[in-house]
FIKEFI-956139 format. One record per residue (C-alpha): residue number from 1; x, z negated, y negated. Coordinates in steps of 0.001 Angstrom, whole numbers, plus 500000, padded with zeros to 6 digits. Last residue first. Example, Ala and Ser with C-alpha at 12.3 -4.5 7.8 and 13.67 -1.06 7.14 Angstrom:
// residues 2
+-------+--------+--------+--------+
| tormi |     c1 |     c3 |     c2 |
+-------+--------+--------+--------+
|     2 | 513670 | 492860 | 501060 |
|     1 | 512300 | 492200 | 504500 |
+-------+--------+--------+--------+
// end
This chain:
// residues 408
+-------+--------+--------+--------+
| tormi |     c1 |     c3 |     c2 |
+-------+--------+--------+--------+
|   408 | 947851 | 355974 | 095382 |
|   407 | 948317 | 358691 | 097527 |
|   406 | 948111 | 357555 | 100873 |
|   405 | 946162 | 354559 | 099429 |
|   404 | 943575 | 356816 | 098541 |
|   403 | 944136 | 358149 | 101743 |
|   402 | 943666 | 354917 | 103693 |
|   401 | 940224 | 354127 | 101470 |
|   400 | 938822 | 357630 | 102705 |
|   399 | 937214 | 357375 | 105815 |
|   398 | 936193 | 353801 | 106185 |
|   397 | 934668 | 354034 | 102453 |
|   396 | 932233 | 356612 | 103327 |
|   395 | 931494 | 354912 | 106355 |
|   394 | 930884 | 351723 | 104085 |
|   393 | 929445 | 353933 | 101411 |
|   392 | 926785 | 355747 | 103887 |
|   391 | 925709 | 353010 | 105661 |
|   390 | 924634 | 350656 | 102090 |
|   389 | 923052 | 353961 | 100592 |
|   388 | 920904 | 354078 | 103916 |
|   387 | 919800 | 350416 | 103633 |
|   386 | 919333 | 350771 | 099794 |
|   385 | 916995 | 353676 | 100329 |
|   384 | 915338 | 352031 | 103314 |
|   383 | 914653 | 348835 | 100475 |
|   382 | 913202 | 351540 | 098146 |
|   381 | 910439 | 352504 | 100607 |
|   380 | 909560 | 349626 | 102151 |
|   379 | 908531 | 348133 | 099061 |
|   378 | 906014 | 350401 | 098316 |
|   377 | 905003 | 350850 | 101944 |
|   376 | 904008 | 346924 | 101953 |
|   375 | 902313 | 346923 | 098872 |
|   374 | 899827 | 349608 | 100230 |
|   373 | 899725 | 347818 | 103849 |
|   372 | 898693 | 344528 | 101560 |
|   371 | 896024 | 346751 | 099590 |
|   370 | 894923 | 347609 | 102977 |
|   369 | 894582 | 344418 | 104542 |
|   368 | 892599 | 342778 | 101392 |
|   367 | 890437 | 345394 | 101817 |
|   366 | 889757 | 345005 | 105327 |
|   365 | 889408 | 341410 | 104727 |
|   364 | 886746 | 341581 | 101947 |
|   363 | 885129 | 344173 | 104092 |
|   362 | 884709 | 341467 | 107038 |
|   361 | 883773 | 339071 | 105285 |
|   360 | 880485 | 340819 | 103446 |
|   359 | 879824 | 341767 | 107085 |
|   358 | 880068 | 338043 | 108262 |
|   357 | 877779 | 336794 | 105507 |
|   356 | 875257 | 339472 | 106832 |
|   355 | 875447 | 337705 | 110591 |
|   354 | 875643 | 334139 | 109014 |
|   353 | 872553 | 335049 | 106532 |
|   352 | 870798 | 331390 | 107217 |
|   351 | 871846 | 330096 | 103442 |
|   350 | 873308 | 327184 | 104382 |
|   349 | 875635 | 328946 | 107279 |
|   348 | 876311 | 331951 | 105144 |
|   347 | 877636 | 330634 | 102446 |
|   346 | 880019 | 328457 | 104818 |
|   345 | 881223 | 331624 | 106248 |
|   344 | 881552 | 332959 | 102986 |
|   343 | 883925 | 329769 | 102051 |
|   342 | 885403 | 329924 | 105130 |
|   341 | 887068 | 333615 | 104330 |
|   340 | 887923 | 333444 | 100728 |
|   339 | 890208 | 330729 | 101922 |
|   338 | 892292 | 332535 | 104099 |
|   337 | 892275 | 330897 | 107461 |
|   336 | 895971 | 329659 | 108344 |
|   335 | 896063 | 325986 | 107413 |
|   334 | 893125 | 325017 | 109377 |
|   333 | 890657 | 322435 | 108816 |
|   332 | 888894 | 325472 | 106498 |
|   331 | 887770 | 326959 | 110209 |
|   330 | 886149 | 323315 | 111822 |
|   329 | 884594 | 323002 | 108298 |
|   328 | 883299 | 326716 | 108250 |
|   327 | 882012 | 327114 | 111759 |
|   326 | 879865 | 323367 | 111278 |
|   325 | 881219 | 320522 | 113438 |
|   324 | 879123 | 319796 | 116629 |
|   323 | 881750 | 319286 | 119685 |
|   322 | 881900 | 322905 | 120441 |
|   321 | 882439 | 323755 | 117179 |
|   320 | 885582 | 321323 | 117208 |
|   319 | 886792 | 323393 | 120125 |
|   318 | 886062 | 326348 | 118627 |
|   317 | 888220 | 325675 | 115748 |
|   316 | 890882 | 324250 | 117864 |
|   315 | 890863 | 328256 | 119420 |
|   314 | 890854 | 329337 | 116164 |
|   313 | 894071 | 327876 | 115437 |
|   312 | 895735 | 328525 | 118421 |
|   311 | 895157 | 332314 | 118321 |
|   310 | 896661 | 331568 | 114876 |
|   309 | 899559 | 330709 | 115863 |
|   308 | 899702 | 332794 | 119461 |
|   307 | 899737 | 336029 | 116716 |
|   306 | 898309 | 338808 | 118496 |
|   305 | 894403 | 337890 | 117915 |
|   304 | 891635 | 340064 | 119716 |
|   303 | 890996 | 337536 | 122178 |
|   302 | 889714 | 335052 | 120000 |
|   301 | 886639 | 337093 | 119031 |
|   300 | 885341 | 336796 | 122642 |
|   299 | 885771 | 332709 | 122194 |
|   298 | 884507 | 332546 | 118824 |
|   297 | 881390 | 334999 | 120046 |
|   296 | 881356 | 332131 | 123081 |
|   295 | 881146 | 329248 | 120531 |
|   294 | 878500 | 331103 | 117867 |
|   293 | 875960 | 331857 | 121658 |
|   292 | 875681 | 335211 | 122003 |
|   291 | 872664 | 337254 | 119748 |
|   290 | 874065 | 340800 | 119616 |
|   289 | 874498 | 340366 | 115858 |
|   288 | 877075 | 337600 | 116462 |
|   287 | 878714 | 339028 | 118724 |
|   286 | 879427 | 342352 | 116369 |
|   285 | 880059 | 340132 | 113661 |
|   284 | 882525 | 337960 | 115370 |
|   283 | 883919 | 341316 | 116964 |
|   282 | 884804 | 342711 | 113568 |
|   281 | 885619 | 338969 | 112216 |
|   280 | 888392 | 338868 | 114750 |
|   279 | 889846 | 342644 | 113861 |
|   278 | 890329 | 342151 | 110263 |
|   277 | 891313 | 338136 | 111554 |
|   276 | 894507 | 339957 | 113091 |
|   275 | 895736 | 342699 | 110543 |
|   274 | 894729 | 339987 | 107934 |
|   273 | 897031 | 337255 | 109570 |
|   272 | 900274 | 339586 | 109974 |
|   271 | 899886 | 341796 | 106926 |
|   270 | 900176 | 338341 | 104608 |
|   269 | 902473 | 336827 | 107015 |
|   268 | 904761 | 339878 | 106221 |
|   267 | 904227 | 339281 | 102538 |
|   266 | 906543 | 336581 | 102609 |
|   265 | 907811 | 335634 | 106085 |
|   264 | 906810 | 332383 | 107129 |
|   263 | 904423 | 333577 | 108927 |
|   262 | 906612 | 335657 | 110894 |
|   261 | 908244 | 332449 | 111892 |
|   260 | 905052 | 331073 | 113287 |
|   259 | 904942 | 334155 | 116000 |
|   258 | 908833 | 334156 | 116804 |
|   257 | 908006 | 330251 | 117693 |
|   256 | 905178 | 331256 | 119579 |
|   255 | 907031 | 333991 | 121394 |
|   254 | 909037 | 332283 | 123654 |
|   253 | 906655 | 329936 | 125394 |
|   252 | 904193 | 332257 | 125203 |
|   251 | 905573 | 334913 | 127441 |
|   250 | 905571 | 339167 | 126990 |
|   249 | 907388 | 338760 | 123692 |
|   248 | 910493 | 337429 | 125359 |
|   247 | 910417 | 339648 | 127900 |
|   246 | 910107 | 342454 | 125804 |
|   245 | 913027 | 341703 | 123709 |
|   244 | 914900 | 340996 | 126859 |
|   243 | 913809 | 344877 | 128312 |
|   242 | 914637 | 345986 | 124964 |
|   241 | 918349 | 344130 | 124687 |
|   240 | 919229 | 345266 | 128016 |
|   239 | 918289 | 348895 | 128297 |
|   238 | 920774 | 348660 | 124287 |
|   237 | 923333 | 347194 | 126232 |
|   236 | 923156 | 349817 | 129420 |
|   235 | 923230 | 352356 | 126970 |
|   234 | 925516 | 351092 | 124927 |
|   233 | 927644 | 350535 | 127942 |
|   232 | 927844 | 353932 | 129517 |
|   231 | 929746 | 355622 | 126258 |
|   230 | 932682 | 353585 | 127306 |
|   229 | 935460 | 355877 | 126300 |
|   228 | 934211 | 357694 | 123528 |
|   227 | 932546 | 354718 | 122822 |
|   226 | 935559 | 352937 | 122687 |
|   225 | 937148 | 355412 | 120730 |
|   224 | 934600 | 355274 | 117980 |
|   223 | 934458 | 351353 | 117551 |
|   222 | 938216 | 351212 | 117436 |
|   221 | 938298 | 353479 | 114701 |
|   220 | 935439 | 352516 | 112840 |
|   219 | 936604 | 348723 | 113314 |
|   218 | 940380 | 349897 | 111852 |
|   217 | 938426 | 352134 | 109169 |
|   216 | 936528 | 348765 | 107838 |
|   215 | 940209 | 346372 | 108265 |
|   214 | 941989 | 348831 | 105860 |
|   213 | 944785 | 350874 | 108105 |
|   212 | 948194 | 349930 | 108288 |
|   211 | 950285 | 352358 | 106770 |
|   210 | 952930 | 355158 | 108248 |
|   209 | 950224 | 357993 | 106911 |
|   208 | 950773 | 359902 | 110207 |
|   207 | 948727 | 357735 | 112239 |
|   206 | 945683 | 357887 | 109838 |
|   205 | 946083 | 362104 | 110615 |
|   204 | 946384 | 361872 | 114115 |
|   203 | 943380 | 359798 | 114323 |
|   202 | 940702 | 361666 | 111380 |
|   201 | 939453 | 363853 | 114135 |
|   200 | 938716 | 360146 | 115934 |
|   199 | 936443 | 359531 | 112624 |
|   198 | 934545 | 362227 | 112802 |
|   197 | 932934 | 362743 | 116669 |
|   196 | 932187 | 359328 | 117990 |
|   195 | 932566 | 357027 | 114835 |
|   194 | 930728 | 359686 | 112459 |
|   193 | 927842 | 361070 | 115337 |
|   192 | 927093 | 356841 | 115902 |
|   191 | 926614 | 356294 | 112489 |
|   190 | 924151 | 359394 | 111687 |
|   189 | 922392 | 358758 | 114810 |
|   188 | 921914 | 355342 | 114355 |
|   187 | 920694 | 356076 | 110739 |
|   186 | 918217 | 358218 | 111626 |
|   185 | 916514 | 355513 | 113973 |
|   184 | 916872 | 352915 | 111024 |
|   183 | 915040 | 355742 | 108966 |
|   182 | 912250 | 356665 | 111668 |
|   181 | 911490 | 352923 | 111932 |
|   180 | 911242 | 352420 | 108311 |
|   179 | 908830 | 355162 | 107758 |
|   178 | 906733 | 354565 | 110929 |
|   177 | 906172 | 351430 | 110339 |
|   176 | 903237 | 351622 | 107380 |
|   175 | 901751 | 354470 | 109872 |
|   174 | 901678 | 352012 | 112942 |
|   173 | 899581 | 349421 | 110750 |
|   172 | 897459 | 352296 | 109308 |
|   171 | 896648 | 353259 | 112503 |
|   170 | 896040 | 350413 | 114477 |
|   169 | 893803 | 349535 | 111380 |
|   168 | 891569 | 352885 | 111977 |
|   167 | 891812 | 352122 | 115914 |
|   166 | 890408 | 348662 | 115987 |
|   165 | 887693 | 349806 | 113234 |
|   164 | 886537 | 352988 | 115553 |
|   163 | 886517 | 350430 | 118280 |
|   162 | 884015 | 347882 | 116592 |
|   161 | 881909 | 350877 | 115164 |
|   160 | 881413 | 352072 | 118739 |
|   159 | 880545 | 348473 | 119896 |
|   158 | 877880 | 348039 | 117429 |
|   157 | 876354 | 351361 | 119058 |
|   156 | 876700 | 349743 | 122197 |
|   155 | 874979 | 346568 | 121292 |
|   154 | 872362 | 349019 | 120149 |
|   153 | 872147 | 351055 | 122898 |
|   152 | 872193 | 347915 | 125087 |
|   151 | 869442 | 346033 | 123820 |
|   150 | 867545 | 344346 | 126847 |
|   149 | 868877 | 340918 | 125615 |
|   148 | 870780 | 340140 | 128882 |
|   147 | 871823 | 343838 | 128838 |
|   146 | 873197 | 343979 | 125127 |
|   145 | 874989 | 340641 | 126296 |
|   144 | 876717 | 342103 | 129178 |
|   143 | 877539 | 344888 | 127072 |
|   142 | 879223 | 342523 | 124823 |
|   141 | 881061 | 340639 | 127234 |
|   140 | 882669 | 343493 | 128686 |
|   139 | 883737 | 344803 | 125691 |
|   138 | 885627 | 341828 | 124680 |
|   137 | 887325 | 340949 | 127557 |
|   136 | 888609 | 343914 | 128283 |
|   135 | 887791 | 347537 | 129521 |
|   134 | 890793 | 348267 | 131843 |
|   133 | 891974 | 344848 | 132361 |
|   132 | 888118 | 344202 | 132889 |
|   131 | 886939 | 346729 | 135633 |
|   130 | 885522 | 344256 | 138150 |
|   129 | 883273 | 342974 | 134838 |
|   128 | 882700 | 346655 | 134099 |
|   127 | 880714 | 346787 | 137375 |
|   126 | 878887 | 343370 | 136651 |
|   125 | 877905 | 344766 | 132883 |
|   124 | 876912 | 348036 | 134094 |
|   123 | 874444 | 346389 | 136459 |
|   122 | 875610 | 346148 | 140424 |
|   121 | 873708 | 347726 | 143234 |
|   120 | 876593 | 347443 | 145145 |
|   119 | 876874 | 351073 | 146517 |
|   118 | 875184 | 352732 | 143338 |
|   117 | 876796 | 350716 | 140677 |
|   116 | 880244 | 350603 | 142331 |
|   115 | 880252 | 354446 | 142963 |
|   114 | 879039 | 355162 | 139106 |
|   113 | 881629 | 353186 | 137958 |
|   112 | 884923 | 354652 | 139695 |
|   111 | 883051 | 358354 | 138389 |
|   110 | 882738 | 357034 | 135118 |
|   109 | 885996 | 355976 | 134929 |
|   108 | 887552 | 359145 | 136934 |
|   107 | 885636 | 361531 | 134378 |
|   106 | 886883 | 359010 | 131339 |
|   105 | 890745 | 359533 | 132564 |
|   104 | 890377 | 362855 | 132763 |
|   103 | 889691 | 363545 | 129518 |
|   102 | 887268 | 366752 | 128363 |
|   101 | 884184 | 364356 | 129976 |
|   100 | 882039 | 367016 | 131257 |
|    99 | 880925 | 366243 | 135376 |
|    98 | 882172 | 362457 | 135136 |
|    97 | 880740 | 362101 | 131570 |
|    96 | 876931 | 363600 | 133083 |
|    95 | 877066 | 361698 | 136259 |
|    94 | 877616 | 358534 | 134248 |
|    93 | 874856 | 359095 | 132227 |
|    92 | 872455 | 359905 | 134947 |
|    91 | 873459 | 356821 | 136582 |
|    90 | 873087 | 354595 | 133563 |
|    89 | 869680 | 356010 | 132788 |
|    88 | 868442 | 358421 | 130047 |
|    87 | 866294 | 356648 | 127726 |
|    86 | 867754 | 358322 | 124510 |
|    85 | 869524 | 355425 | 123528 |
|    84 | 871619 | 355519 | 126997 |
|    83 | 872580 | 359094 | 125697 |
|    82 | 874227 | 358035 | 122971 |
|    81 | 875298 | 355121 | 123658 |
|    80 | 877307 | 355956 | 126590 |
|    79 | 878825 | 359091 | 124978 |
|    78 | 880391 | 357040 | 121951 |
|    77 | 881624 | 354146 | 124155 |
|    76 | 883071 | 356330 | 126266 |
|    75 | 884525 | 358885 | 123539 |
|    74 | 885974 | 355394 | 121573 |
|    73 | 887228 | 354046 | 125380 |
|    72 | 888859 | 357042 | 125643 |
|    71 | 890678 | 356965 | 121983 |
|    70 | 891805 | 353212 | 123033 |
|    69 | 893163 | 354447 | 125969 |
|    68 | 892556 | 354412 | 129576 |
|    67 | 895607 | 354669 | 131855 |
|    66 | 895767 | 352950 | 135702 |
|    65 | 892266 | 352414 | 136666 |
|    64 | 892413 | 350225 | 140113 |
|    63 | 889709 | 351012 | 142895 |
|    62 | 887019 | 348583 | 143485 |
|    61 | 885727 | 348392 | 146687 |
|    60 | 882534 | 347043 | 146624 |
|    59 | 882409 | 343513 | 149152 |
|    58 | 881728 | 341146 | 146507 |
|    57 | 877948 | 342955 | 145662 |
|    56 | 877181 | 342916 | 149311 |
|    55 | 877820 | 338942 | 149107 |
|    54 | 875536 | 338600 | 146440 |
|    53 | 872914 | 340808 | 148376 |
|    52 | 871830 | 343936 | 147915 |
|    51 | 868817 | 344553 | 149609 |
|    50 | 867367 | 347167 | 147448 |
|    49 | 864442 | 344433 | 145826 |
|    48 | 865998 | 343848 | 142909 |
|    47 | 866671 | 347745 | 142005 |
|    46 | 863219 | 348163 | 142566 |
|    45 | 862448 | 344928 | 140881 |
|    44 | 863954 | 346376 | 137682 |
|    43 | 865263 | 343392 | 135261 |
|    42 | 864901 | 343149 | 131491 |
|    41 | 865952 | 340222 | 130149 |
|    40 | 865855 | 338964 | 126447 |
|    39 | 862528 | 340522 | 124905 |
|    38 | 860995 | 339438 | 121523 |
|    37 | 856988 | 338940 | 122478 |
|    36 | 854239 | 340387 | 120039 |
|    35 | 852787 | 341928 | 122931 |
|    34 | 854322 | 345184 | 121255 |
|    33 | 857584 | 344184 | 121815 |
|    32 | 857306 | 343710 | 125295 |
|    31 | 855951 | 347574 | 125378 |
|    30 | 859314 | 348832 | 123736 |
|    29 | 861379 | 346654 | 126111 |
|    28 | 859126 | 348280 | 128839 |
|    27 | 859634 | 351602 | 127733 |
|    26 | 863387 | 351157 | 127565 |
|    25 | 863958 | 349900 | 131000 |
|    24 | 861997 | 352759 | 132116 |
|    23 | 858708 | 354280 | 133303 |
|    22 | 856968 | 351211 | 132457 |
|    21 | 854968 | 348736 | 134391 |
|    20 | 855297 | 345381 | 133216 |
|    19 | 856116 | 341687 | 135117 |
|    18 | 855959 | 338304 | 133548 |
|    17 | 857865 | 335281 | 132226 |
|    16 | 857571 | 333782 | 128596 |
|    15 | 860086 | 331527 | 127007 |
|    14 | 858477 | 329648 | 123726 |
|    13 | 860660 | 329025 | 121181 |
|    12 | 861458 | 332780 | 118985 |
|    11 | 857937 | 332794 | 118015 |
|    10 | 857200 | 334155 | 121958 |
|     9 | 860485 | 334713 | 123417 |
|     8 | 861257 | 336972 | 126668 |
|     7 | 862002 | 337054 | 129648 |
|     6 | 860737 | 340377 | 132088 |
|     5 | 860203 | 341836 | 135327 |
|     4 | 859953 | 345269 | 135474 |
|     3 | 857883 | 347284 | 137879 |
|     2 | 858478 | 351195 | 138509 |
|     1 | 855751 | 353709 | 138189 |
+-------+--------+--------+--------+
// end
């Protein structure tokens, strides 16, 4: 029977060392807990005792993941937890997705994990660690926590719900766009059709009249031909304009100021900072529960946020936790945190029910976000209708202002 040895707390002050014989990590956890102690690492000697060194450990090769998706990681997540709460080990479990996983991507994951555990003897936590720009930050440090406290299934089912909440707001964020962005699309196509195809048919014709043209059918006109003529250059302009776009959102220095414009933006700011703290208080919560440190679960949580303003925000924040200041005071000195929001936190802190204070937060938000998504689609909605009335009288217009005036 294998030999684990153990930390744990005895009236959550005193740390206690020893060994235990279980069959498995979870036996022994379960057998800690019995001594009346409150376990928060679990190593195997076998597995300390292989002969892997530190510098054995730097030597695995680790070969790059290229796609793994938010769904993936969900199915992962999902299929790791599940079976690690049902004692089966890490190994096992990997063998398992890398032998049924429907995706490929999660059969070459596990498979790319399962090598670096067995060859360097590593723990999930250090193999995902050499994975991180395909698992992040985030998840990383969680299951490293769930290991250090010898509750991984749980961390991992906390990790589930985390994901599942990432992807239900990525959704209803990309389905409030999708409306506007299909109509703006659908109205380049309708322009570009009329000044490419329509209005040159109309050439011989406008010519004919003996008139000068309005100034609107003379930029139709001349806008038509030219890409008649030049149909390379949009193209090239329009490769230009995304790749610069991208560029410019891809560096800080550029996209802070784009960042603290947006909220500046009425009801855009609104979508903007709940979309991001929805997702911060999810892995606050999550952290929190898991038992890390308040300043490193403000530090994991900070990685979720888009917006560089209020990335910067909570970043002071931690800072001033760091230094002693209460989570609420260091959160209210900022201009950006919705007030609702520190004053649970604060609840919370006096009352010692952080972790269930945090919940209570986190649905307010998610709430809040969706009525805002709501609002937002409402409004959407008639100002595409007055976008695509706007197109269609000024080509409408164009075409038939110079024979009105034909026969006027």
């Amino acid at each position: 029977m294998p030999t684990f040895s153990y930390t744990a707390l005895k009236n959550n002050k005193d740390i206690v060392k020893g060994k235990i014989d279980a069959l498995d990590a979870r036996s022994a956890r379960e057998a800690i807990k019995k001594m009346g102690l409150l376990p928060t690492k679990i190593t195997d000697d076998s597995v300390k005792g292989s002969g892997t060194s530190e510098a054995d450990k730097k030597k695995v090769r680790v070969k790059a993941i290229r796609s793994f998706s938010l769904k993936d990681k969900m199915e992962f997540t999902q299929t790791l937890q599940i079976l690690t709460s049902t004692g089966i080990p890490i190994i096992e479990t990997l063998v398992f997705m890398e032998n049924n996983a429907q995706s490929p991507s999660i059969r070459a994951v596990a498979q790319e994990l399962r090598k670096n555990i067995i060859v360097g003897g590593l723990t999930l936590a250090e193999t995902l660690e050499k994975h991180r720009k395909t698992f992040g930050r985030v998840f990383v440090g969680l299951v490293k926590a769930g290991e250090d406290s010898g509750e991984l299934d749980k961390t991992l089912t906390r990790m589930y719900e985390l994901l599942r909440k990432q992807d239900d707001i990525k959704g209803k964020v990309i389905g409030a766009l999708i409306y506007p962005i299909f109509v703006i699309l659908l109205a380049c196509v309708v322009v570009t059709v009329m000044l490419v195809f329509v209005f040159p048919a109309f050439k011989e014709m406008f010519d004919n009249l003996g008139r000068d043209l309005p100034l609107m059918t003379q930029i139709c006109m001349s806008a038509g031909l030219f890409i008649r003529k030049f149909w390379f250059i949009p193209i090239i302009a329009i490769t230009f304009i995304v790749l610069a776009v991208k560029h410019i959102l891809s560096n800080d220095i550029t996209k802070r100021p784009i960042d603290a414009y947006f909220l500046r933006v009425p009801l855009l700011s609104e979508l903007l900072k709940y979309a991001n703290y929805s997702n911060f208080l999810a892995v606050l919560q999550v952290a929190y529960e898991a038992g890390i440190p308040i300043v490193d679960c403000l530090y994991l949580a900070n990685m979720t946020l888009d917006n560089l303003v209020l990335k910067d925000a909570i970043f002071q924040a931690t800072s001033k936790v760091q230094q002693g200041t209460h989570l609420s005071v260091a959160l209210r000195a900022s201009n950006h945190i919705p007030s609702m929001m520190t004053f649970m936190i604060a609840t919370g802190e006096q009352s010692g029910r952080l972790g269930e204070l945090l919940h209570h937060c986190t649905t307010f938000i998610d709430q809040r976000l969706d009525s805002i998504i709501d609002k937002f689609t409402k409004l959407v909605e008639p100002a595409m209708l007055i976008f695509i009335g706007a197109i269609v009288l000024f080509l409408a217009l164009s075409l038939y202002m110079p024979l009105f005036a034909a026969y006027g």
